[in-house]
N, C-alpha and C positions, 0 to 999 in steps of 0.2 A: 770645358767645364772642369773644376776642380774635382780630382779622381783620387782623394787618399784613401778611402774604404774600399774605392773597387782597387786599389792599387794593392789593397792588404790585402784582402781577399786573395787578388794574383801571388804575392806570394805565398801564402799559407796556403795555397791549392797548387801550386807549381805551375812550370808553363807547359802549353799544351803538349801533350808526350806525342803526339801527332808530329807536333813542330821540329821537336826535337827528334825524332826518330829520322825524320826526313833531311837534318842538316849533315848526318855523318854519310848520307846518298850524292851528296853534292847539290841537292834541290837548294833552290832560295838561293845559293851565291854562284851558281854558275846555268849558262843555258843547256838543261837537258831537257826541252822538247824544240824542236823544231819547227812546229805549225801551232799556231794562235786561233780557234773560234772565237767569232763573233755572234754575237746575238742581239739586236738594234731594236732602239725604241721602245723600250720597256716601260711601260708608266708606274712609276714610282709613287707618285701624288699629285696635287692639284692646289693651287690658288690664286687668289686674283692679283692681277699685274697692278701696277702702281699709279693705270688707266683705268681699272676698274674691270675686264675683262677678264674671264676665267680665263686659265693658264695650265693646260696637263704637263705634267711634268716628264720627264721619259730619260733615260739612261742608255748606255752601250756597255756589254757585257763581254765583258774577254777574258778566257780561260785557254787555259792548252790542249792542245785538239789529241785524245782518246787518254784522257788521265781520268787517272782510277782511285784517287785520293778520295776522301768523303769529308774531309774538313782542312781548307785553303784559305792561308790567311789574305787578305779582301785590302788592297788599295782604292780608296776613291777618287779620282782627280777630277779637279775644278777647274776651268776653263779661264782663262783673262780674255780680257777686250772691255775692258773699263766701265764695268756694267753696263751696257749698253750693245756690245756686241760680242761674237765670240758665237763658238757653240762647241758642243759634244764632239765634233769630229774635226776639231781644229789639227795641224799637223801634228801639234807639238804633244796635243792630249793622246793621239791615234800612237803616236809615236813609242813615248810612253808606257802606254798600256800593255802593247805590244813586245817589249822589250822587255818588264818585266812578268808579262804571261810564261813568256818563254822560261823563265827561272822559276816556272811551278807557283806564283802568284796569279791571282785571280783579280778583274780589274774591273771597273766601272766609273766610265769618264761623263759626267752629269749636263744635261742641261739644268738651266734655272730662270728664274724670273729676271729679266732684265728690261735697262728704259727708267728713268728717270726724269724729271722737269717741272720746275726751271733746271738745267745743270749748276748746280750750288751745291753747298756744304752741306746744307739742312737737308737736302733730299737724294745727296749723296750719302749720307748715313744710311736713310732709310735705304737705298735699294743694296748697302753692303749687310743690311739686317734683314732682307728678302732674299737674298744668295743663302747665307747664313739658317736660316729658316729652313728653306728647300735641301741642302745638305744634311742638316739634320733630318728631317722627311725622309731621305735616301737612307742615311744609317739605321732610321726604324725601320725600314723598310727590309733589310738583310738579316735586322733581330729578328723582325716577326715573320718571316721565310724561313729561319734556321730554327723557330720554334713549331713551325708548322710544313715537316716536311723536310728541309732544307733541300730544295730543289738545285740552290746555287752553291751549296756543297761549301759557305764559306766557315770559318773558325774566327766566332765572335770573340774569342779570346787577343783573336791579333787582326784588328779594325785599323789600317792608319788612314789618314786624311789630307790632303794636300793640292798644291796647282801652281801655275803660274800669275802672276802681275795680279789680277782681279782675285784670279780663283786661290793663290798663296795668303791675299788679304784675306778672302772667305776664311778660307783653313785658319789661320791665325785666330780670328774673332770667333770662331766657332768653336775653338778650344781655350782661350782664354778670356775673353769678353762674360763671367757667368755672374756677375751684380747688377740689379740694378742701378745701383749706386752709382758706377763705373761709368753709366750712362747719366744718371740724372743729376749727380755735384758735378761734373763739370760741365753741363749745361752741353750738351750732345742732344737730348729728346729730356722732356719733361713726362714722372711716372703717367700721369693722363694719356701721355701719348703713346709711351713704351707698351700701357695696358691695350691703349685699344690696338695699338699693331700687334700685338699678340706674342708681347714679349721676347725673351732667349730663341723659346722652342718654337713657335709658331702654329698655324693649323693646316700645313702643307701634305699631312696625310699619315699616315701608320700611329696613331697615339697611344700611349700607354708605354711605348716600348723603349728599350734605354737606346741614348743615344752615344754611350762612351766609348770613346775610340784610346787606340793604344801609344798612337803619335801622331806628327805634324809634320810634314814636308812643306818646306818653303822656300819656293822655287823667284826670287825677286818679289817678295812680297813686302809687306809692312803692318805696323797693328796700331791704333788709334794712341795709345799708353803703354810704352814697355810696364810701368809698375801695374798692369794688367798682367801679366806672366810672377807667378809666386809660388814661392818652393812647395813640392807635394803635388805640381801640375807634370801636365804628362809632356814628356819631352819632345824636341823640336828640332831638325836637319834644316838646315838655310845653306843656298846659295845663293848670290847676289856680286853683281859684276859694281864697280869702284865709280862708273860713268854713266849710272842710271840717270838719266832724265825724265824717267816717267813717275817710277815708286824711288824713294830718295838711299842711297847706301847707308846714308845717315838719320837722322830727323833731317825732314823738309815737305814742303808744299807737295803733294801729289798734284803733276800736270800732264793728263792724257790730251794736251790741247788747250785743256783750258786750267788755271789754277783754283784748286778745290779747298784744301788744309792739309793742314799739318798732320803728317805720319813718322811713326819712328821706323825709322829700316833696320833691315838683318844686322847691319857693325853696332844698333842701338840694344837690338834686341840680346846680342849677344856678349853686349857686356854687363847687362843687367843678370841675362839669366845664368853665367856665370858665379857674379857676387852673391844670385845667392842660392847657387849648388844644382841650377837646374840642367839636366842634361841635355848640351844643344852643341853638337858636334856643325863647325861653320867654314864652308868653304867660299876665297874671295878670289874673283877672275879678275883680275889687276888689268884695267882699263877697258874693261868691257863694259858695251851702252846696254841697256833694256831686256830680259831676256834673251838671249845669246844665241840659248841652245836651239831655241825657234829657226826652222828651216832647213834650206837642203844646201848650203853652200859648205864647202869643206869646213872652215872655219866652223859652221852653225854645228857639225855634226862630228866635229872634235870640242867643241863644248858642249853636246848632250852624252858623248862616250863620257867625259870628267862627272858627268850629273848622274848618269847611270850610275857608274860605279860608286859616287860616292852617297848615294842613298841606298843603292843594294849593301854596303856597310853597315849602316844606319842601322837598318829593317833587320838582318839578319842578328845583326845585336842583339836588338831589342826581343830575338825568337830564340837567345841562348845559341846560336851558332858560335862556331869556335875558329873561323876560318879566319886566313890571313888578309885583311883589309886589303884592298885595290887602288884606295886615293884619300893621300895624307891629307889630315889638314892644312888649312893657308889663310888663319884667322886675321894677320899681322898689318894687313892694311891700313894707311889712314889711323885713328882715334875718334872714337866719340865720348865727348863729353857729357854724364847724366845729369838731367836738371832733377830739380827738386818735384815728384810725383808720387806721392804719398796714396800706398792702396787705401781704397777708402772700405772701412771695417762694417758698414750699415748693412742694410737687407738684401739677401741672395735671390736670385731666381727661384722662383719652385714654380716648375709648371705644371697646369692642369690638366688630368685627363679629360678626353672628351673621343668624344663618337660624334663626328659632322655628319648632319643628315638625317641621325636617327629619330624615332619618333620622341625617345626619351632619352636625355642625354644625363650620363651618370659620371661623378669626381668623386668615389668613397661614400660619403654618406651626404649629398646633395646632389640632388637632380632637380629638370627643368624640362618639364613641355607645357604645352606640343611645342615642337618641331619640325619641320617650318610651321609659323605661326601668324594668322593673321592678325588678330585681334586683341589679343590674352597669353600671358602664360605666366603656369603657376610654378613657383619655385620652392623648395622644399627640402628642408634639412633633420635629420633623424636624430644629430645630439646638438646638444647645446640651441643656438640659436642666430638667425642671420640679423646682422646690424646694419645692411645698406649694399644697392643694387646701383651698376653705371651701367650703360649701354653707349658704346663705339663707332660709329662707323670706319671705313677700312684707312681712313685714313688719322686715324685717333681724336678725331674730335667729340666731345663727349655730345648726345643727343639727348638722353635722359637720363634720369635718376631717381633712386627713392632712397627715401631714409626709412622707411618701416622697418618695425623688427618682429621678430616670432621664428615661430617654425615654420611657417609658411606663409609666402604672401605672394598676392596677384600683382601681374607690372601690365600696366597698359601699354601696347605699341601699335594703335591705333594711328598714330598719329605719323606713326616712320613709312617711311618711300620702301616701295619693295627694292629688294636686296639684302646685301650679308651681313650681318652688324656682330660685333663682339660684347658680351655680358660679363662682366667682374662682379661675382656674388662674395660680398666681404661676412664673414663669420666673426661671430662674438670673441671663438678662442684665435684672434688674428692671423687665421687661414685663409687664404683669399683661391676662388677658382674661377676659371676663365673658358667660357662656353663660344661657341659660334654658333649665330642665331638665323635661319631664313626665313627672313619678313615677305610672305606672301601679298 
């Protein structure tokens, strides 16, 4: 998401003095603990899979074993395996985690909704916008733990986000993907659809809470439109081997097996976000296929020592450390040529508060119950007035509608199959909010 206010804010408020007190200890760029806790299966949030089936969400949490800090800045990592497979404890996420726990960072490697079908483009979208969704779920998730308690002890000031192949794309779209537009001129999902998938943010769980993270690691990923990435976004670490045949080094076809579309890779992303100022420090493994650092062969585990280090760079930058970088860049590979892809300037996300579940669900000054509802429910706006109601199902097709207007009007859903449907209550002053309804 575009981050320039919270970006001001950081600096007029400085960076966290925690962060910094801790980089002249040698934490953050070197390993001073030696043992790594785990803590497994954490549930994060909850949604239905792309079958229709609820789906709890769950996480692995790794911190350093008897550390006394009370605010650790918090790496997420995303998993690959081409949405469809993959999990939490893959080698390369475990790995990871582990390695930079040990340097006084705090880790939580994610499961997410995965599975797709037909395997196509159109519904290859939707399940990198189900990844996408549940990630953010997770980073609410840390908000509103460090607001209540912080039992995980992380420092919402320094959030980054990141993975390999699947989970680098997540991370990518999940930080720069924040219009709708981006999605619906160039014909990716139509707004009908985006609305009833439930948009950017989705209803994966923790609402209300920010989901802004500090950077991007991108580990062989790629993002739908480099001109998705625009100055004033928050910055990006890529690495990306020259003989990817999965996610492309360049623009090309994504083929995990089968060919899906077109992606711009890390050498696209990085001459874009160069030109125009954004900060994306990129390292190229000259002739290396797919993910590299994946695995236990020498070779695998002298490209995650180069990954290490040169995202503990990255990171430690980005926390004001002053320390001497570990692993130069190595941009110089290849060229990519940029085509003509013009951000498109129309309407931004704003997503909706909502409470899943409760009897009365409240976005400011409109609410809606009951919830879950059989028969009726009354919707209800305090200023101004509502011009028009959609209802969703999980897969964006619209099921009803009204066009009444007022302060309050009744929607019949007598007529919808029990299950989850999503409500878009459209306002007069063109504020739109997006509820999750359970039709008894």
């Amino acid at each position: 998401m575009k981050r320039i206010f919270t970006t001001l804010i950081c600096l007029l408020s400085g960076l966290s003095v925690q962060a910094q007190e801790a980089c002249s200890t040698g934490r953050y760029s070197s390993d001073v603990y030696s043992t790594v806790s785990t803590t497994s299966n954490i549930t994060y949030g909850q949604n239905y899979s792309f079958n229709g089936s609820m789906t709890s969400l769950k996480l692995d949490f790794y911190e350093p074993q008897a550390d006394t800090a009370t605010k650790r800045p918090l790496i997420i990592w995303i998993h690959g395996g081409s949405f469809i497979g993959g999990s939490k404890t893959d080698q390369d996420m475990v790995a990871l985690s582990n390695r930079f726990a040990k340097k006084g960072f705090v880790c939580a490697s994610l499961d997410y909704r995965l599975g797709f079908f037909p395997i196509d483009s159109a519904n290859a979208i939707k399940a990198v916008l189900r990844a996408t969704q549940d990630a953010r779920a997770a980073v609410r998730f840390f908000y509103k733990n460090a607001q209540n308690g912080n039992s995980y002890k992380v420092d919402t000031n320094n959030i980054f986000i990141g993975g390999a192949s699947a989970g680098a794309i997540t991370a990518l779209h999940f930080a720069y993907l924040d219009k709708t537009c981006e999605l619906t001129e160039t014909g990716y999902m139509t707004q009908t659809a985006l609305d009833g998938f439930g948009g950017a943010e989705g209803y994966s769980g923790n609402p209300c809470y920010s989901s802004d993270v500090k950077g991007v690691i991108n580990l062989c990923g790629a993002l739908a439109r480099y001109s998705w990435m625009e100055s004033g976004d928050v910055p990006v670490v890529s690495l990306h081997g020259t003989n990817d045949g999965t996610v492309g080094y360049n623009r090309q076809i994504v083929n995990p097996g089968v060919p899906l579309m077109y992606l711009d890779g890390s050498r696209m992303l990085y001459e874009h976000a160069t030109a125009i100022g954004l900060e994306n420090p990129f390292y190229t493994f000259k002739g290396a296929p797919h993910v590299p650092h994946a695995g236990t062969s020498a070779s695998a585990l002298a490209y995650m020592d180069t990954t290490v280090n040169f995202v503990r760079d990255f990171l430690i930058d980005q926390m004001g450390c002053t320390d001497a970088p570990l692993q130069a860049m190595n941009a110089t590979q290849q060229t990519a040529t940029l085509y003509t892809s013009p951000a498109c300037t129309t309407n931004v996300v704003a997503p909706g508060c909502f409470t899943a579940g409760a009897e009365e669900l409240m976005a400011g000054e409109v609410s809606m119950f009951p919830n879950p509802a059989k028969d009726q429910v009354t919707i209800s706006i305090s200023e101004g007035q509502i011009s028009g109601v959609q209802v969703f199902d999980l897969n964006g097709r619209l099921m009803t509608s009204s066009n009444e207007s007022g302060l309050s009007l009744n929607l019949d859903v007598s007529a919808l199959h029990q299950g989850v449907y999503f409500i878009k209550i459209m306002a007069a002053n063109n504020s739109n909010y997006s509820f999750r309804l359970v039709k008894d």
